[in-house]
N, C-alpha and C positions, 0 to 999 in steps of 0.2 A: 802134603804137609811135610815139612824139613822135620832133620834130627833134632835139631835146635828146638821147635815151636811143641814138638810133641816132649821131648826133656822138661819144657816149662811146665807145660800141661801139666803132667807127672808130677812134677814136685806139687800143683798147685792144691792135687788131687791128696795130696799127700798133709800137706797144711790143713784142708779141709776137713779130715779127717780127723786129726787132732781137735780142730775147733769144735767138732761137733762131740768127743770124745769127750769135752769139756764142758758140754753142755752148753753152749756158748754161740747167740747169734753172730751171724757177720757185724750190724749193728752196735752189739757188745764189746766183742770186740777192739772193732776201731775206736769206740768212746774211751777202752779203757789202754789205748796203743795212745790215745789224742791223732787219730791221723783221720781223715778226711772218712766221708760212710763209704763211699765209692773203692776205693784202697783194696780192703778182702776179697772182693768181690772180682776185684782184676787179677788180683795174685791168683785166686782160686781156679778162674776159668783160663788162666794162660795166658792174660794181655798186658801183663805187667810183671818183670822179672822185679824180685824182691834181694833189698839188700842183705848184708850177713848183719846188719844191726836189724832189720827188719824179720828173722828169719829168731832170733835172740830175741827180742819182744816176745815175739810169737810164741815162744815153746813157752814163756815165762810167766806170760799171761795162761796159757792152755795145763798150767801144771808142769811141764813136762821139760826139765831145765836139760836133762840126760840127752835130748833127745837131738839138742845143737849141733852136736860134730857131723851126726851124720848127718842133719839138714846142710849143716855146711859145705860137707864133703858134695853132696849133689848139686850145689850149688856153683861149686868150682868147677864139677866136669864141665854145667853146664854154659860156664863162662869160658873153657875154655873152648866150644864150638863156635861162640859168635863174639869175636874180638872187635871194639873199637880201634880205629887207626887211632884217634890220638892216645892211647892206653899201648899200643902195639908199637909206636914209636916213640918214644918215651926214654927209652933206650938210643935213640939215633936211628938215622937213615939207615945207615954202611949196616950196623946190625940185623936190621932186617932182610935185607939183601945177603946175610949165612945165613942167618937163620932158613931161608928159603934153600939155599944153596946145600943145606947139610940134608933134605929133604931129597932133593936130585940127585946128591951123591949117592944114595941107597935104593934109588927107583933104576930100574931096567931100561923100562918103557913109559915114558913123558906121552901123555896126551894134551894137546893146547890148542881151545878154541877163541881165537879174538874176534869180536866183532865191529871195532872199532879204532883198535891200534895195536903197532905191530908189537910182537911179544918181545918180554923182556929179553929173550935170550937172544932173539936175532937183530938187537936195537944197536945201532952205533952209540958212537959215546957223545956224541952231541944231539942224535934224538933223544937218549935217556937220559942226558940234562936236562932239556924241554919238559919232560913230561914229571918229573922227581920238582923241579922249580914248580911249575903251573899245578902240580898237583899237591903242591907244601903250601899250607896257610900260617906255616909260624908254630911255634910250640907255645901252647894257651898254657900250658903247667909253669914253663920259666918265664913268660910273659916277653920272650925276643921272638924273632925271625930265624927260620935255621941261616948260619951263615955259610958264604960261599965254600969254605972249609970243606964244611961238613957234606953240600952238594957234590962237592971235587969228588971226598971218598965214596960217596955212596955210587958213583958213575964207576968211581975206581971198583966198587965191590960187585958191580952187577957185570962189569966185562971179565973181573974172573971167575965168578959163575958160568959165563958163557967157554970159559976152557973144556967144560962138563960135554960141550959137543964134539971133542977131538977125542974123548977116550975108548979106546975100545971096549966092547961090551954094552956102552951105551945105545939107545935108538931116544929118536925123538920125531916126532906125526904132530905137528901143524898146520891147523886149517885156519883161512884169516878169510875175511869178509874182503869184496872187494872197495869197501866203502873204505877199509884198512890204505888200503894203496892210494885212496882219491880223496879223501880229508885233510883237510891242512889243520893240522893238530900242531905245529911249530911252523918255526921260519921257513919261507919257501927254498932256501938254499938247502938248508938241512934238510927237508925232505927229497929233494933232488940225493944228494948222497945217502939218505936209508933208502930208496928205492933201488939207487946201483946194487947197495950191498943186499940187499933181498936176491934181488937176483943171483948175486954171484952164489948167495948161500942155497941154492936150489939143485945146485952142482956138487953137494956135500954129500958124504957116503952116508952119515949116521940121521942125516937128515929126508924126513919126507914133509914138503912142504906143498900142500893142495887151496889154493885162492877158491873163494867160493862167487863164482861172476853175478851180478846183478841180473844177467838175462834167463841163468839157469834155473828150473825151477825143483824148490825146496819145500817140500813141505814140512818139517820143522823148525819153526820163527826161531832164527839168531838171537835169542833173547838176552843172552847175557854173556861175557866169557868166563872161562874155568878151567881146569887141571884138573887132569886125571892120573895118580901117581901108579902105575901097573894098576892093580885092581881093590889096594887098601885103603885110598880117602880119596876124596876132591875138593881138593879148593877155588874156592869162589870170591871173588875181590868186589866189593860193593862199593859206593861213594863214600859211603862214614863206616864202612867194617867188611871183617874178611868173615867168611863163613868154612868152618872146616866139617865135613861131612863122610863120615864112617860105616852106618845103616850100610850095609850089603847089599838089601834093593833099592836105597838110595842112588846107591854106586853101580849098578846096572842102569839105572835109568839113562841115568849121566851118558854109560860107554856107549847106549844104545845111539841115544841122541848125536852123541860122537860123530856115529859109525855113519847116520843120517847124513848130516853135514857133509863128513866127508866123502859120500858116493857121489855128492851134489856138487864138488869141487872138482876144477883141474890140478890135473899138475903135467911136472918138465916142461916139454916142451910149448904147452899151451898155458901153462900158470907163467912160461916168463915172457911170455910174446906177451900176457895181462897187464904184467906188470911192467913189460916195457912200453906199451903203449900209455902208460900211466905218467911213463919218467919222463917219453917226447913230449906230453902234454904238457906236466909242470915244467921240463926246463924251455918248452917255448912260453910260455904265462912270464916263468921269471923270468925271463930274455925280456920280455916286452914292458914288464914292466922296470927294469932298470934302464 
């Protein structure tokens, strides 16, 4: 169970308590909220995050109007665990790309597991185009599309994040799937030059870069990628939201599984013979196909 899902719990356990301090069915309740019978019943057990007007009801109906701030205050930790992208960007592209970057600046030791595309740090600026476009649906709050603008900075913002690899004092441990290297996730030209530059970046001092090969065998399922900041949170990038995770045996889990993957991985001189066998592949495909 995440930090997130057990936080919800907690507050739900914590509503409940009230409700029942009030003498007050679930039933009751909602007849007297007008919200659906099902409603208390999800808040209570964890399956449904409640809002801060939902949270304001509740005390108001249960008696207990005092008791708001702090329902609210736990409400906000717990929002701030599992953010919406379209909530998270709201702000702009370019913004979220410091915001990550002011995170890296204060981290030692970057842990980065991708199992599907290559990390933002080691991304040229025309794969991180690719994947910022394809992975932008438009902003539903202004009701436009981001414009190319706004694309241009946020490419601009995430290759000066990558400056974070030339400092001293820094390390950074990368481990990519080799599915990373052999998906065409953008234009086959563009992948042709992020593969050069994989490679070259494998030759970096502050860099350890380990490909995890399709033939070796893992016994922990690549299931998702994530950061590991030294040993104080992780973050986890989902389709519709980011997941930021704090719990201490959370965060062992995480390093443990890390540490999995990467015994299971090459590197140097056999992570880029991988990956160069990867580049002959695609720049003979796109040879043939132009």
């Amino acid at each position: 169970m995440s930090s997130f899902q057990r936080a919800r719990e907690s507050l739900g356990v914590r509503l409940r308590e009230l409700r029942q301090d009030a003498h007050l069915t679930g039933r009751a309740l909602a007849t007297e909220a007008g919200w659906v019978g099902s409603k208390v019943s999800k808040i209570e057990q964890g399956q449904q995050t409640p809002t801060t007007a939902d949270l304001e009801t509740w005390a108001q109906i249960c008696g207990k109007p005092q008791r708001i701030p702090d329902l609210t205050a736990a409400l906000r930790s717990l929002e701030e665990m599992y953010v919406e992208h379209r909530r998270m960007f709201r702000t702009g592209l370019p913004s979220r790309q410091q915001s990550i970057a002011a995170i890296e600046n204060t981290t030692t030791l970057t842990r980065n597991f991708e199992p599907a595309v290559v990390p933002g740090l080691l991304q040229t600026a025309e794969y991180a185009k690719c994947r910022f476009a394809e992975g932008d649906e438009g902003d539903e709050d202004r009701g436009v599309p981001r414009s190319e603008a706004e694309l241009e900075e946020a490419v601009a913002a995430r290759m000066q994040r990558q400056q974070a690899l030339y400092r001293p004092g820094k390390m950074f441990h990368f481990v990519i799937a080799e599915a990373v290297a052999r998906s065409l996730v953008c234009p086959a030209d563009v992948m042709v030059g992020q593969l050069g530059h994989l490679i070259s970046m494998t030759t970096l001092q502050t860099i350890r870069l380990g490909v995890l090969p399709f033939d070796n065998e893992c016994h922990t399922p690549p299931l998702h990628g994530f950061f590991v900041f030294d040993a104080d949170s992780v973050l986890v990038e989902l389709y519709t939201a980011e997941l930021t995770i704090t719990n201490s045996a959370e965060i062992s889990t995480y390093l443990r599984v890390f540490s999995r993957l990467a015994d299971a991985a090459v590197y140097g001189a056999e992570a880029r013979a991988l990956l160069q066998r990867a580049l002959e592949h695609r720049t003979t495909h796109h040879g043939q196909r132009r």
